[in-house]
Structures are given as C-alpha cells and as structure tokens.
C-alpha positions as CSV (number, residue, x, y, z in Angstrom):
1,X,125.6,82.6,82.0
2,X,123.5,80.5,84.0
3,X,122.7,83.5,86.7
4,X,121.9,85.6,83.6
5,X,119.4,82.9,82.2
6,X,117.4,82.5,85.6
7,X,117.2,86.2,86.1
8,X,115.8,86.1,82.6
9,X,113.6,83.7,83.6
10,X,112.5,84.6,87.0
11,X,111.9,88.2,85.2
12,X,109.4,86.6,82.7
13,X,107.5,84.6,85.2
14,X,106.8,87.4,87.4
15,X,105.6,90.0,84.5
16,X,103.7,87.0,83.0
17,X,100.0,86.2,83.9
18,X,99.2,84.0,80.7
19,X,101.6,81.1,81.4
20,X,99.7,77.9,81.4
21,X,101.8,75.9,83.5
22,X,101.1,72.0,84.2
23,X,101.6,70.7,87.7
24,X,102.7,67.7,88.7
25,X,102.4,65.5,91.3
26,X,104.1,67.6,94.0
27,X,102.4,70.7,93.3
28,X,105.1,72.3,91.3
29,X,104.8,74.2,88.0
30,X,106.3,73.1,84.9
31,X,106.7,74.7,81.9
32,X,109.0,75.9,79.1
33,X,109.6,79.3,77.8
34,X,111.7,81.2,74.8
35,X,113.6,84.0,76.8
36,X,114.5,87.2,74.9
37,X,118.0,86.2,75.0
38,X,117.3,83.3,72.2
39,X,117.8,80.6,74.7
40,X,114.6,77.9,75.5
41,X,114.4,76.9,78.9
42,X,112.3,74.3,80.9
43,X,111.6,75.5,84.6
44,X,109.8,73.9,87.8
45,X,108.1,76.6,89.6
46,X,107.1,76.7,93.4
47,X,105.1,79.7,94.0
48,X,104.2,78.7,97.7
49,X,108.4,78.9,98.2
50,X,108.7,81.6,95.6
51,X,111.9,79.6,93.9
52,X,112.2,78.4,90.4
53,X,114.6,76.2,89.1
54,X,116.3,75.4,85.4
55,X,115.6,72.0,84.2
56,X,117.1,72.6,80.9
57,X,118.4,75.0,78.3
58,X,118.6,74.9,74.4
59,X,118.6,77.2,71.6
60,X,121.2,79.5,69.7
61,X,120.7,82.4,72.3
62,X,123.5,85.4,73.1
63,X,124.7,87.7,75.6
64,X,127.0,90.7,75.0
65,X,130.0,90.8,77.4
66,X,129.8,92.9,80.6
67,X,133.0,93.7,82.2
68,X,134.1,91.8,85.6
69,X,133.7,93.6,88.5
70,X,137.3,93.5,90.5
C-alpha cells in the first residue's frame, strides 16, 4: 500500500503547480495533501534530487485489490 500511496503522491506533485509548500531549514519542501485514494499524507519534497518522501499518512482511504503478479 505504501508504493501505491507514493505513486499517488508523486503523481499529484508533478501535475500540480498550485501547491504552496513551506521550506525548511534544509531547503526541502513540506507539505500535506488529500490523495484521491481518501488517504492524507505529509511529504518532504527535494526538487533539486527529484525524491519525495512520506512523513505520514491518515485518513479512511481504499484501494480495490489487484491480483499478484507470479
């Protein structure tokens, strides 16, 4: 689920232009954002590295099942 959430989210900060992000100290982006899937995350964004990472996730969100690849 995790690899699912950051997709989500790495998705949504590329399409997105009107984020307002704060930075702190080390230059870094931070910022929080209701995905589609329900779920709330917090992020810390580099863009110079082009990496983001999940602080933290809340919410009642849901993914449908996929089948496992063998």
């Amino acid at each position: 689920m995790r690899g699912r959430l950051l997709r989500e989210l790495s998705q949504r900060l590329s399409n997105s232009l009107l984020l307002v992000p704060i930075q702190n100290r080390t230059g870094h982006e931070l910022g929080v954002l209701r995905l589609s899937s329900g779920f709330e995350v917090s992020y810390r964004l580099d863009r110079s590295l082009h990496s983001v990472e999940m602080l933290d996730m809340s919410g009642e969100g849901s993914f449908t099942a996929e089948p496992t690849p063998f």
